[in-house]
C-alpha positions as CSV (number, residue, x, y, z in Angstrom):
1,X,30.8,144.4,36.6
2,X,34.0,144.0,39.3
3,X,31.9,143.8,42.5
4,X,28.6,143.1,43.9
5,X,28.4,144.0,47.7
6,X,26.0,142.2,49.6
7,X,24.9,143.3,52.9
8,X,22.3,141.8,55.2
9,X,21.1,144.3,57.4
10,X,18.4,143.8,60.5
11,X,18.1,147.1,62.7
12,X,20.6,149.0,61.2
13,X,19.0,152.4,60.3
14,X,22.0,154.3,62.0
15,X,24.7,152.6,60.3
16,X,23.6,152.8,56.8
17,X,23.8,156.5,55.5
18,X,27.7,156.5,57.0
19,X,28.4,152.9,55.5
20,X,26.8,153.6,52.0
21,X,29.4,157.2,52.1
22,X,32.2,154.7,53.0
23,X,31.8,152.5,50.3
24,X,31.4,154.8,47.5
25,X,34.4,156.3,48.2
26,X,36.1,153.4,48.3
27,X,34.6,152.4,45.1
28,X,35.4,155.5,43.4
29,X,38.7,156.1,44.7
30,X,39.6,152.7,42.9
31,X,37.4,152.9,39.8
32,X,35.6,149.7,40.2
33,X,32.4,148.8,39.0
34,X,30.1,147.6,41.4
35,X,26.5,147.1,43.2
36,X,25.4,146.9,46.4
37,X,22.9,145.1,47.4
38,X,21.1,145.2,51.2
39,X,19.2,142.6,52.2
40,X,16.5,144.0,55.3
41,X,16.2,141.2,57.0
42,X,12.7,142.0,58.8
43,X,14.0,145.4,60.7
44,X,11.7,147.0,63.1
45,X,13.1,150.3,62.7
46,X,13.9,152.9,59.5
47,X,16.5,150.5,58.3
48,X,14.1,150.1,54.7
49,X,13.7,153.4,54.4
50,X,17.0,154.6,54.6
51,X,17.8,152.1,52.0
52,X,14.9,153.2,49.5
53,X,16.0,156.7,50.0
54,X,19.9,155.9,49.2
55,X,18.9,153.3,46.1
56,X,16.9,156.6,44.7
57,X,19.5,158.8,45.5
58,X,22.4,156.3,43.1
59,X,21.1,153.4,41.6
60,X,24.0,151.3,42.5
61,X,22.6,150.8,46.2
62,X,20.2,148.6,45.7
63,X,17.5,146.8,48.4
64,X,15.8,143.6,48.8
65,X,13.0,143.6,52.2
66,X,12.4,140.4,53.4
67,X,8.6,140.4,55.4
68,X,10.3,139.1,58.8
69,X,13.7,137.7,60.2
70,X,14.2,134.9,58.0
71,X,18.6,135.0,59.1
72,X,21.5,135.8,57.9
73,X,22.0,132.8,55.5
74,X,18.6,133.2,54.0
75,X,19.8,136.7,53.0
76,X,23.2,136.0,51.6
77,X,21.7,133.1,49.6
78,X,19.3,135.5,48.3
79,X,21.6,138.0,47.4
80,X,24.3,135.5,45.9
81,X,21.3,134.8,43.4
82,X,20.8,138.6,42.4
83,X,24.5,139.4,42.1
84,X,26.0,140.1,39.2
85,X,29.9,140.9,40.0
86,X,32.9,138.6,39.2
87,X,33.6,139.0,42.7
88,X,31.0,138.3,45.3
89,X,32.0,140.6,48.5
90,X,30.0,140.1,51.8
91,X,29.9,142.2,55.0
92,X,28.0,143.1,57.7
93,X,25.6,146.7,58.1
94,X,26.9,147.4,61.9
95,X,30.6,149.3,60.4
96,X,32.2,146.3,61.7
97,X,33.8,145.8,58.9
98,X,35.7,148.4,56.6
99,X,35.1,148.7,53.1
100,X,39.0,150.0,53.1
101,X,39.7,145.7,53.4
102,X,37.8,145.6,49.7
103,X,40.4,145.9,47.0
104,X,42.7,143.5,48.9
105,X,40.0,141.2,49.0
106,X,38.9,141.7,45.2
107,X,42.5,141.4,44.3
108,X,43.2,138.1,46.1
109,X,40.1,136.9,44.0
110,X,40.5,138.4,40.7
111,X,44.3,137.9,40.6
112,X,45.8,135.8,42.9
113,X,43.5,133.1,41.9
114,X,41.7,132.3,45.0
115,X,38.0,131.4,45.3
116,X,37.2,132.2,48.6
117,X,38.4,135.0,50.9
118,X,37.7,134.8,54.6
119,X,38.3,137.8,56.9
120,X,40.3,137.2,59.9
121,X,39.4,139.7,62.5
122,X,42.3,138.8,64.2
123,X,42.8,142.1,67.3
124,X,38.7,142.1,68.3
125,X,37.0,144.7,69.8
126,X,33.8,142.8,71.0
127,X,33.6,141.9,74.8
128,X,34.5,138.3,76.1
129,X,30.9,137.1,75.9
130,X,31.1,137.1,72.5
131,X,34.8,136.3,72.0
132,X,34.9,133.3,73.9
133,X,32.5,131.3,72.1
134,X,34.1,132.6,69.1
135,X,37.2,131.3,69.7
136,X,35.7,128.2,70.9
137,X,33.4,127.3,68.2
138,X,36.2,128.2,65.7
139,X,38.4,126.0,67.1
140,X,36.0,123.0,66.8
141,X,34.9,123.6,63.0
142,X,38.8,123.3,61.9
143,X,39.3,119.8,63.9
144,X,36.0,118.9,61.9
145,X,35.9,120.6,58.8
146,X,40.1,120.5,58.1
147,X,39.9,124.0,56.9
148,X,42.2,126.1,58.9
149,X,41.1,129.3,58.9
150,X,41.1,131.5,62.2
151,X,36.9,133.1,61.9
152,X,34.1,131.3,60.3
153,X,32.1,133.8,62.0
154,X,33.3,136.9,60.0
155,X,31.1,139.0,57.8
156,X,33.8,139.8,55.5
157,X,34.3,137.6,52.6
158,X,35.2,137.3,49.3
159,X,33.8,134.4,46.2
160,X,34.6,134.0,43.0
161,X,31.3,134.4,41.6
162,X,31.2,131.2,40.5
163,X,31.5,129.5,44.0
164,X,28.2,132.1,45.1
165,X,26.0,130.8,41.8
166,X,26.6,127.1,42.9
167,X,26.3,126.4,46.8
168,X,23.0,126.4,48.6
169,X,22.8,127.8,52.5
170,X,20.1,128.0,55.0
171,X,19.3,128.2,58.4
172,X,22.8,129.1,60.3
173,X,24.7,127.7,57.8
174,X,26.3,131.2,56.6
175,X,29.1,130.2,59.2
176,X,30.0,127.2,57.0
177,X,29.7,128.4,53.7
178,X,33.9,127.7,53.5
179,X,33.1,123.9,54.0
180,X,30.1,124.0,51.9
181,X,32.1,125.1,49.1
182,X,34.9,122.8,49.6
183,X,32.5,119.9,49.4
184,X,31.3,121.4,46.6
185,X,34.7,121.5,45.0
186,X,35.7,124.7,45.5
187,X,39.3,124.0,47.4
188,X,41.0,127.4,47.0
189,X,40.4,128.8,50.4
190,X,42.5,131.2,52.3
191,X,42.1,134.3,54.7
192,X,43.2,137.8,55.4
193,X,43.7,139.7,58.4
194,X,40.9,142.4,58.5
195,X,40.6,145.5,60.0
196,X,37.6,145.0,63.1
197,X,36.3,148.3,64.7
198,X,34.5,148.7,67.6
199,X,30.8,148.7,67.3
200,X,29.3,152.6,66.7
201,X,25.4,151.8,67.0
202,X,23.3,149.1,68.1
203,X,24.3,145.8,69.5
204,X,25.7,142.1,69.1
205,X,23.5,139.6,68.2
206,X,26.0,136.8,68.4
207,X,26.6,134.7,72.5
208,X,26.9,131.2,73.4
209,X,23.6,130.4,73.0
210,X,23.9,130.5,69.2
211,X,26.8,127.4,69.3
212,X,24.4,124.7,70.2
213,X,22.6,125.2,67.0
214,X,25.8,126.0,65.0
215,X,27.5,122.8,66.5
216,X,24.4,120.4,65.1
217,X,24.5,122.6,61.5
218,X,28.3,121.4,61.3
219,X,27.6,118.1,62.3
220,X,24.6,118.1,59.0
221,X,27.6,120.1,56.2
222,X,29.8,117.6,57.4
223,X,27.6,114.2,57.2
224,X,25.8,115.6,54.0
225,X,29.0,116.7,52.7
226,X,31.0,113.7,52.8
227,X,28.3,110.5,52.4
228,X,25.4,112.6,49.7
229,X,27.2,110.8,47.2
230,X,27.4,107.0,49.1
231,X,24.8,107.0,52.2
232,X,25.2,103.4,51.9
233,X,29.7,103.7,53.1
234,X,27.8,105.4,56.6
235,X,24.5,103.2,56.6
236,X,26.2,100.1,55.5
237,X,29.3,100.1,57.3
238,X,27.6,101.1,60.7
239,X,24.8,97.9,60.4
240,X,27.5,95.3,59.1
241,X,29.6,96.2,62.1
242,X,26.4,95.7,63.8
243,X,25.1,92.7,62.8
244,X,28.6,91.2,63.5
245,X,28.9,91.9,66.8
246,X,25.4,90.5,67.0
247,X,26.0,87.3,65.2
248,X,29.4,86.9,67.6
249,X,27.7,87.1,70.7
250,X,25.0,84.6,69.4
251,X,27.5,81.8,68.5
252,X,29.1,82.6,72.0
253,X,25.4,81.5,73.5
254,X,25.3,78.7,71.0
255,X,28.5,77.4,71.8
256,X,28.4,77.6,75.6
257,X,25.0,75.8,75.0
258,X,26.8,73.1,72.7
259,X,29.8,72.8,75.4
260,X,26.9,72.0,78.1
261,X,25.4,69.5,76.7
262,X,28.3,67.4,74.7
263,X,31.2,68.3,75.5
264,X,31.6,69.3,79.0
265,X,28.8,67.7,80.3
266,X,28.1,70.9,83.0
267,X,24.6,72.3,83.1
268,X,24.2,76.2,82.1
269,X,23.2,78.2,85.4
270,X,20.2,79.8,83.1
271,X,19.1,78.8,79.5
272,X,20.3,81.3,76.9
273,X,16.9,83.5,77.0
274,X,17.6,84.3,80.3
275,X,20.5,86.0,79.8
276,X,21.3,89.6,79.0
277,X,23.7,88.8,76.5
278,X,20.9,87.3,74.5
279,X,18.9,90.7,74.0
280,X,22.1,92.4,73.6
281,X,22.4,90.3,70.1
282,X,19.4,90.4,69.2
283,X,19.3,93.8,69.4
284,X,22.8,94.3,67.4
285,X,21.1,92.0,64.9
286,X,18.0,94.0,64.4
287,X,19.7,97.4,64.4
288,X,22.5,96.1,62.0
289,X,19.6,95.1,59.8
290,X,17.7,98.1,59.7
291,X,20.8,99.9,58.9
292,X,21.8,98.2,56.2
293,X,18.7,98.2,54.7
294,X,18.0,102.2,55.3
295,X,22.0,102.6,53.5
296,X,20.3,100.4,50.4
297,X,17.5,102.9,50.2
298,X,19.0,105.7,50.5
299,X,21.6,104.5,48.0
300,X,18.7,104.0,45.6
301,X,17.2,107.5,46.0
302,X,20.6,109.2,45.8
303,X,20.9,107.2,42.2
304,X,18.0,108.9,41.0
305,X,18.7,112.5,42.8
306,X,21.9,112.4,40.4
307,X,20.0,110.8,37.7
308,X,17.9,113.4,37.5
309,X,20.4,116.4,38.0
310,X,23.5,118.1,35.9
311,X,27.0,118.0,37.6
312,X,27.9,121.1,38.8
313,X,29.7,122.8,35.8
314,X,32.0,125.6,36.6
315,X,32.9,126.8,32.9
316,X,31.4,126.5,29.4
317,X,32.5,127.7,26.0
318,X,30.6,128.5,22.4
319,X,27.6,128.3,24.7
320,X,24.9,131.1,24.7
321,X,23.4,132.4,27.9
322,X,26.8,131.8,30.2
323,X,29.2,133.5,32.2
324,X,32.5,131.8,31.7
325,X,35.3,132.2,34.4
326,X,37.9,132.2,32.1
């Protein structure tokens, strides 16, 4: 199969019938072989039935209902797991996006070599409410992330299918899926300027209050990412630095004491305990302590996480039961 199409969808009865026509001509008109798969993300509305009635209608449309709003990553992670296309194509229900942008997208994939497309929606039509953080929030995942792409936020991707059957997202974490894969190993990452249309039905669920949890998701991808591996080079490092600073401060009390009483001969205004400096140390002491020790133990259960664990492989041969890449 050339394509599986996942769509999440949450109060999108409108939308679907017209996006469903626009996608099988698209489909058609290019003789690929695909499936689409929605993903009813607890709608209120006729958004399930609409898909039941299309899936019965052509048996390429198919339909996953979630009991209530569970988000957009805990849809695309369920419908990575059900595709079946050597390209993995993601967009959203609301006619945002234009199936028109899909044989680029499988092309750059299947083709050009690329393992992940992003869409670049780069003329918007969405007011400034929703623009604004946008730009913002993209802007601060680059610095962090060093994967310059211009909208984490778009619906519109492409994946090897590979890159889908090997990453795990949840909570808000569909934004990130590009930096989850590149910690993953998955490096070949570029974007496409996508057609955005102005929306027909419905309304934006995307503002500013949405960054705040976004922001602290990044901050997770990005520590997970990088010290999964080695908790003890971010434990270790923080509590020796620590305990040093400690330890210094403390042989400045010790010394000052020492200088009092043999070699200067001038009385201390207050006895080291009385001193702020002292607590100070003796805090940096304990905390570099506790933090080395909480790097050693998390060192020891990520041993046995691996231990117990296969590397991700990406290809296999004169195997049964795989899908090589190749």
């Amino acid at each position: 199969m050339d394509i599986s199409l996942i769509i999440p969808a949450k109060d999108e009865e409108e939308s679907i019938p017209e996006l469903c026509q626009w996608i099988s001509r698209v489909m058609t008109a290019h003789g690929f072989s695909y499936e689409v798969i929605f993903v009813d993300d607890g709608s209120t509305d006729g958004t399930w039935h609409q898909i039941k009635k299309i899936s019965e209608a052509n048996p390429v449309f198919k339909g996953i209902k979630f009991n209530r709003n569970f988000g957009k990553a805990a849809a695309l992670q369920t419908g990575f797991r059900k595709a079946h296309g050597n390209v993995v194509i993601t967009m959203d229900a609301d006619l945002q996006d234009s199936p028109d942008e899909i044989p680029a997208l499988y092309a750059m994939i299947a083709q050009q070599g690329y393992q992940i497309v992003s869409g670049w929606k780069k003329k918007r039509h969405d007011p400034i409410s929703k623009t604004l953080p946008s730009k913002f929030f993209n802007w601060v995942v680059q610095r962090i992330s060093g994967i310059y792409i211009h909208d984490f936020n778009c619906g519109l991707k492409a994946y090897d299918y590979i890159v889908t059957k090997n990453i795990t997202i949840h909570g808000d974490m569909h934004r990130y899926i590009p930096v989850i894969a590149k910690w993953a190993g998955f490096t070949k990452i570029t974007e496409k300027v996508v057609e955005h249309r102005e929306r027909k039905y419905g309304f934006s669920k995307f503002g500013w209050q949405r960054l705040f949890s976004g922001f602290l998701d990044l901050l997770s991808i990005t520590f997970v990412g990088k010290f999964r591996r080695k908790p003890m080079h971010f434990f270790g490092t923080m509590g020796l630095i620590s305990f040093f600073l400690g330890t210094i401060f403390t042989l400045k009390l010790f010394w000052d004491k020492m200088d009092s009483l043999f070699i200067s001969k001038i009385p201390l205004k207050r006895d080291i305990t009385d001193q702020p400096l002292f607590y100070l140390a003796l805090v940096a002491v304990v905390i570099g302590t506790q933090l080395f020790l909480t790097g050693f133990l998390a060192e020891m259960i990520a041993t046995q996480s691996v231990s117990k664990r296969d590397y991700l492989v990406i290809d296999e041969v004169g195997l049964t039961g795989n899908k090589s890449n190749s």
